[in-house]
Backbone atoms as SQL, in Angstrom:
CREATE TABLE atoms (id INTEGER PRIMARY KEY, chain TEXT, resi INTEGER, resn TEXT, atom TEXT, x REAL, y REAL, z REAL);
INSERT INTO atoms VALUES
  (1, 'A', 1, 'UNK', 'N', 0.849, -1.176, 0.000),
  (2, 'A', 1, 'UNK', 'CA', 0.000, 0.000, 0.000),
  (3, 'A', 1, 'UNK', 'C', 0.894, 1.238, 0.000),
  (4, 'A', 2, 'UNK', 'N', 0.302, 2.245, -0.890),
  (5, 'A', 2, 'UNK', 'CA', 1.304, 3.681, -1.024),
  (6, 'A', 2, 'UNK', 'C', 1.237, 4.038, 0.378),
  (7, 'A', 3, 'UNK', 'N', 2.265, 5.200, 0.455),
  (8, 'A', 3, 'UNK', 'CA', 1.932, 5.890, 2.457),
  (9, 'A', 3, 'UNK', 'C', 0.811, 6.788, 2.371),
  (10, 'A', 4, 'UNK', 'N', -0.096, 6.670, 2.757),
  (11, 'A', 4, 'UNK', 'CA', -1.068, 7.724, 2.976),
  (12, 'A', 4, 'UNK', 'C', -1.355, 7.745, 4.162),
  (13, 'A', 5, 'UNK', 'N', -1.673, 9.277, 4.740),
  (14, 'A', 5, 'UNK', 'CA', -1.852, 9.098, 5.914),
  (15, 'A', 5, 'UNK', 'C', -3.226, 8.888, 6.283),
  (16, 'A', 6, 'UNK', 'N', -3.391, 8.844, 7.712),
  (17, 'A', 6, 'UNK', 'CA', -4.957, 8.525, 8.282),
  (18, 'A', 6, 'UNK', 'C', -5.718, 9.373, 7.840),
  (19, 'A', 7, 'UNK', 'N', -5.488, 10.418, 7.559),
  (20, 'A', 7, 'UNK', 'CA', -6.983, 11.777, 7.114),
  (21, 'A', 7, 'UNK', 'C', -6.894, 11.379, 5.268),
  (22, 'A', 8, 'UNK', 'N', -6.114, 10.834, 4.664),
  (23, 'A', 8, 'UNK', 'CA', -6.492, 10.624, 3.152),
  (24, 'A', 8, 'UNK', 'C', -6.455, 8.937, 3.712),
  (25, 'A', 9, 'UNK', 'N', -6.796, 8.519, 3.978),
  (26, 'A', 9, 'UNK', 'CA', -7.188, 6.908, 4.108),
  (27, 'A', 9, 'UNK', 'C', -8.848, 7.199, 4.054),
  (28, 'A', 10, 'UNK', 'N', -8.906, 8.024, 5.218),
  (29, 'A', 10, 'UNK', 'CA', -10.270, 8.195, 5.441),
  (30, 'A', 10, 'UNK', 'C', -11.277, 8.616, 4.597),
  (31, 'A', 11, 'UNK', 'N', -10.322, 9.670, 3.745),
  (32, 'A', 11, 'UNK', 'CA', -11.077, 10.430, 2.854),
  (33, 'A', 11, 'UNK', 'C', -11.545, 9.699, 1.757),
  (34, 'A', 12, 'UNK', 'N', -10.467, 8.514, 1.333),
  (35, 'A', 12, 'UNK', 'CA', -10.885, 7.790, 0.497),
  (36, 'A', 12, 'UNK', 'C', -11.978, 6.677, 0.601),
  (37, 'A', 13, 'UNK', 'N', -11.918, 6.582, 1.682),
  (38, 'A', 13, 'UNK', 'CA', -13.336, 5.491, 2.028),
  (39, 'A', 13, 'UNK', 'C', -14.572, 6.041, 2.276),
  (40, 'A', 14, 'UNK', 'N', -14.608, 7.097, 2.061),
  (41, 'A', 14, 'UNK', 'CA', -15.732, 7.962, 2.191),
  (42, 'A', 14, 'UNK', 'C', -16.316, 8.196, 1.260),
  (43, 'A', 15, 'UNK', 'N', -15.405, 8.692, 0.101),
  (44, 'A', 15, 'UNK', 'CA', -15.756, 8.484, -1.730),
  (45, 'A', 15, 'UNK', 'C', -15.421, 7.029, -2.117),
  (46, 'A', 16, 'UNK', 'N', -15.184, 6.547, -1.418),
  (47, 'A', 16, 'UNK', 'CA', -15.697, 4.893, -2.038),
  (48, 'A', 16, 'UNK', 'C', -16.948, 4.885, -1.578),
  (49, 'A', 17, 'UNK', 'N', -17.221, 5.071, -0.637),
  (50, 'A', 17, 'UNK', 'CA', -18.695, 4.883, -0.023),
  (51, 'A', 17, 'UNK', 'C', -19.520, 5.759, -1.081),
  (52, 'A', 18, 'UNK', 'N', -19.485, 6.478, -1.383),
  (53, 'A', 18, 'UNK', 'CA', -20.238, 7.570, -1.936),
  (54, 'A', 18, 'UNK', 'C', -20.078, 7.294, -3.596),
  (55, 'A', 19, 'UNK', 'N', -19.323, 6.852, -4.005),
  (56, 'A', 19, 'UNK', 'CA', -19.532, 6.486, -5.297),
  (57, 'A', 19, 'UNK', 'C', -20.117, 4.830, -5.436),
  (58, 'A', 20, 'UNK', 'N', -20.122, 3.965, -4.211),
  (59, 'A', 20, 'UNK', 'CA', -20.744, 2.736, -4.661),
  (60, 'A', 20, 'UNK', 'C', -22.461, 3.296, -4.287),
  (61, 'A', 21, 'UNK', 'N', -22.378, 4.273, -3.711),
  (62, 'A', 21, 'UNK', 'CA', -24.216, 4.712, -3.582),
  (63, 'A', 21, 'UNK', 'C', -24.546, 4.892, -5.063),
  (64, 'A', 22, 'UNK', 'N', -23.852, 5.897, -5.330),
  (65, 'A', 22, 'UNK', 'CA', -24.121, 6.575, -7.169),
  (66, 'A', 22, 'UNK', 'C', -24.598, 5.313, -8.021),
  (67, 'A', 23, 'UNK', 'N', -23.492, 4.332, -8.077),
  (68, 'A', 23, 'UNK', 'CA', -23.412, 2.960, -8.598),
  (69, 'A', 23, 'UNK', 'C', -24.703, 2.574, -8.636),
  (70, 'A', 24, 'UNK', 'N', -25.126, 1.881, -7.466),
  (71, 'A', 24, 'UNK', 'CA', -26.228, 1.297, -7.089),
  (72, 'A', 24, 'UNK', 'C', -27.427, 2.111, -7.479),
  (73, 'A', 25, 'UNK', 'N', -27.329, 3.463, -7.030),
  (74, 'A', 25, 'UNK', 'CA', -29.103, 4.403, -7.455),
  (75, 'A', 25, 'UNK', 'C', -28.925, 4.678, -8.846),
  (76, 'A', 26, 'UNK', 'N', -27.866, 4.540, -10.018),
  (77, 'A', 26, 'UNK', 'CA', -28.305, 4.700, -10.834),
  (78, 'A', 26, 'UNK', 'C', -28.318, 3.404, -11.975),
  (79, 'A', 27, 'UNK', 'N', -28.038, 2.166, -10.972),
  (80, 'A', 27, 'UNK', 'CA', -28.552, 1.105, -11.667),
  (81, 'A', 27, 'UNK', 'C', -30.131, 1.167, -11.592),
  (82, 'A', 28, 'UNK', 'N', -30.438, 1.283, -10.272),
  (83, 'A', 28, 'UNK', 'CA', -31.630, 0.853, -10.097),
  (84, 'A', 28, 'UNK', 'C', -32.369, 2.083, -10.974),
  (85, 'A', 29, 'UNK', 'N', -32.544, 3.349, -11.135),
  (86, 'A', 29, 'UNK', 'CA', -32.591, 4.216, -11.983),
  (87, 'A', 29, 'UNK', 'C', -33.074, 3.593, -13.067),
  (88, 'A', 30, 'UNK', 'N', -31.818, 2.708, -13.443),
  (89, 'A', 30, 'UNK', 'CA', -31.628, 2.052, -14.922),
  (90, 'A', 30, 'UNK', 'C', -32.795, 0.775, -15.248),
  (91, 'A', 31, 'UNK', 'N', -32.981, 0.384, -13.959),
  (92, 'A', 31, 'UNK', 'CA', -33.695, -0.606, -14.287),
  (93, 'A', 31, 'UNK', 'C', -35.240, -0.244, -14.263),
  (94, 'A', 32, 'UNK', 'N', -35.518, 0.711, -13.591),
  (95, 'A', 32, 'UNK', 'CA', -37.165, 1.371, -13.818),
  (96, 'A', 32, 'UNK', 'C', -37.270, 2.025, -15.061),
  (97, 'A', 33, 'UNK', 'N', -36.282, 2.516, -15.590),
  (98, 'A', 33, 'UNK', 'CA', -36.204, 3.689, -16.672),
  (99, 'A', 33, 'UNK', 'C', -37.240, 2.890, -17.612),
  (100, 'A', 34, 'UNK', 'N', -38.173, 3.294, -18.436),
  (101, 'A', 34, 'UNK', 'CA', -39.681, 2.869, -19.554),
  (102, 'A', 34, 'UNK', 'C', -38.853, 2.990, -20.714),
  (103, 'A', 35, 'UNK', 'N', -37.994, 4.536, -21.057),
  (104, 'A', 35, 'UNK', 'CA', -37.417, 5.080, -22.703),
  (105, 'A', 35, 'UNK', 'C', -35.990, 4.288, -22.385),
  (106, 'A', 36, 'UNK', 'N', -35.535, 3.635, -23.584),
  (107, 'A', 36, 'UNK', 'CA', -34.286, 2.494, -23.610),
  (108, 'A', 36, 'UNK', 'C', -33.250, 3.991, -23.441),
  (109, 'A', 37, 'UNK', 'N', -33.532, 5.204, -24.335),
  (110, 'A', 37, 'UNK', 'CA', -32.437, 6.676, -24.036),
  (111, 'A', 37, 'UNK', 'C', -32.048, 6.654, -22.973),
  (112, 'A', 38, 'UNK', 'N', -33.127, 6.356, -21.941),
  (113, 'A', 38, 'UNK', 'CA', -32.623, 6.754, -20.656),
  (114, 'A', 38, 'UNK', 'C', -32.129, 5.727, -19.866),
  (115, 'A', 39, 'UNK', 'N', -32.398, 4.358, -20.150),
  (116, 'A', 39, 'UNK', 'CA', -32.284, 3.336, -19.559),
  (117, 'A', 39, 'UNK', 'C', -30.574, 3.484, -19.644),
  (118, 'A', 40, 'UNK', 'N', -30.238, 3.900, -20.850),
  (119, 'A', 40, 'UNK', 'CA', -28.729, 3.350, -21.613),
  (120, 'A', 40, 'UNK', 'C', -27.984, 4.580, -20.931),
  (121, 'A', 41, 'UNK', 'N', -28.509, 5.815, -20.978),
  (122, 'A', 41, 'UNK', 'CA', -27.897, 6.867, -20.015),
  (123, 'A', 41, 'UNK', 'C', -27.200, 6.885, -18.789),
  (124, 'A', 42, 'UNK', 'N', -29.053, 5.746, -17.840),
  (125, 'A', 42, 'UNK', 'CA', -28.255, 5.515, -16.743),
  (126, 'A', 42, 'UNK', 'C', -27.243, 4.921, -16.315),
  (127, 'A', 43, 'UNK', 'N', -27.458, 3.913, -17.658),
  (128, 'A', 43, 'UNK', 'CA', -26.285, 2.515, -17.352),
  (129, 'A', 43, 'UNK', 'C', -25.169, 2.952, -17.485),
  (130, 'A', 44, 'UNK', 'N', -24.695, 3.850, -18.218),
  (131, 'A', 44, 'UNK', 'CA', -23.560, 4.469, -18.433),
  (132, 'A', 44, 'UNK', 'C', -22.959, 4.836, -17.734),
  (133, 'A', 45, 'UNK', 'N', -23.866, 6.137, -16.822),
  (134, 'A', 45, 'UNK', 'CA', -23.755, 6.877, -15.533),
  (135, 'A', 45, 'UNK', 'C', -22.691, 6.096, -14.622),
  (136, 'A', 46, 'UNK', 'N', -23.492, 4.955, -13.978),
  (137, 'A', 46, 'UNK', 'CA', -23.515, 3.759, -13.394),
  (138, 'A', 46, 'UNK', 'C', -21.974, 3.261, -13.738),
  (139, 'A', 47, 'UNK', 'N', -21.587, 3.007, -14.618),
  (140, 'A', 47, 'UNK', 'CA', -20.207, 2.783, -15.691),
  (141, 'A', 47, 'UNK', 'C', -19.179, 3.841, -15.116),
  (142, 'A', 48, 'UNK', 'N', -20.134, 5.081, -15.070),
  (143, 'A', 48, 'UNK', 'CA', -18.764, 5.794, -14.674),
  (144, 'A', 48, 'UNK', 'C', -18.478, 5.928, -13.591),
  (145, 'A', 49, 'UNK', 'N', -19.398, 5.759, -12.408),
  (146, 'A', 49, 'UNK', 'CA', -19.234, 5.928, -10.818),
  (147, 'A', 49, 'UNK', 'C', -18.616, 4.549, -10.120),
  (148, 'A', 50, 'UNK', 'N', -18.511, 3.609, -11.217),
  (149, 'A', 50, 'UNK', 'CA', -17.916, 2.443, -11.292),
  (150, 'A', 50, 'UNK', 'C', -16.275, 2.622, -11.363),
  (151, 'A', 51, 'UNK', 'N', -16.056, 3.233, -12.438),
  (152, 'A', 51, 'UNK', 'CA', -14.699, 3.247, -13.107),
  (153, 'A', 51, 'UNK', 'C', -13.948, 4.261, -11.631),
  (154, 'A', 52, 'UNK', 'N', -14.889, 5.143, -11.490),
  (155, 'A', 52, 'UNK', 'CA', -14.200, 5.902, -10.273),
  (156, 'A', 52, 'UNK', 'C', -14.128, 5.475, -9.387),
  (157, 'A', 53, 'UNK', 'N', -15.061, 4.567, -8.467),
  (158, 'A', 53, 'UNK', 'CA', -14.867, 3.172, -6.966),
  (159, 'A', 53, 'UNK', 'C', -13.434, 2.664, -7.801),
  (160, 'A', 54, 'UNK', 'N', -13.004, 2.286, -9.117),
  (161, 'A', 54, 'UNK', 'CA', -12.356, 1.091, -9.100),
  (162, 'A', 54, 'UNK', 'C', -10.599, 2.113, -9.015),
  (163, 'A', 55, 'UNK', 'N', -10.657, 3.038, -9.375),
  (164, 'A', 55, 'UNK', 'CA', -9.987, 3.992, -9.546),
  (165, 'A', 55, 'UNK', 'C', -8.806, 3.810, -7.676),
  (166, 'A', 56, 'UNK', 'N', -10.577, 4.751, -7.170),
  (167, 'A', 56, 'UNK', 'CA', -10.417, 5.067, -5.910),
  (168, 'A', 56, 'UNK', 'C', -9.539, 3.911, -4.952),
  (169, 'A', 57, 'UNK', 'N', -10.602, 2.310, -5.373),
  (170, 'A', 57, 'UNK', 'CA', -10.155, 0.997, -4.562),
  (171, 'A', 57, 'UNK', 'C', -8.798, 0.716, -4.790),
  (172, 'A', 58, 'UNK', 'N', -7.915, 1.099, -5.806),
  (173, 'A', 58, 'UNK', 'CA', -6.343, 0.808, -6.208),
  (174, 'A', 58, 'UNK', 'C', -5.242, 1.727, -5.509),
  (175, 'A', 59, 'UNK', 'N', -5.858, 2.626, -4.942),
  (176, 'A', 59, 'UNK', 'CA', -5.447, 3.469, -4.088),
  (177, 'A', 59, 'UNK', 'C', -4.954, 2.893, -2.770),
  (178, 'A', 60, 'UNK', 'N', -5.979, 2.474, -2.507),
  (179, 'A', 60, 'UNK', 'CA', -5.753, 1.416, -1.157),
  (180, 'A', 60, 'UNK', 'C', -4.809, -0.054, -1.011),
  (181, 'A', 61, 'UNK', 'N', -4.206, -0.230, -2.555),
  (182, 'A', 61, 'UNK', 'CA', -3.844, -1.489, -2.647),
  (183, 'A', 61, 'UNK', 'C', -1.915, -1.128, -3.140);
């Protein structure tokens, strides 16, 4: 693990937390969505609050 200290350890688990929320509400978003535009929007969304947790999680490793 890189050196980070305790106040950016923290910080980062906080926007992990906060981007696996994004994740999750705009799957589910995705999965009520009726117009496929928006369905595919959300999924995307979803894609990107993804790419940023996975970003964030390599941080820690």
């Amino acid at each position: 693990m890189s050196d980070l200290t305790e106040k950016e350890l923290s910080t980062i688990k906080d926007l992990l937390s906060a981007e696996e929320l994004l994740v999750k509400k705009f799957k589910m978003l995705a999965e009520h969505a009726e117009k496929p535009e928006l369905k595919n929007q959300m999924e995307s969304i979803a894609q990107k609050h993804q790419g940023h947790f996975n970003e964030l999680y390599q941080k820690l490793s």
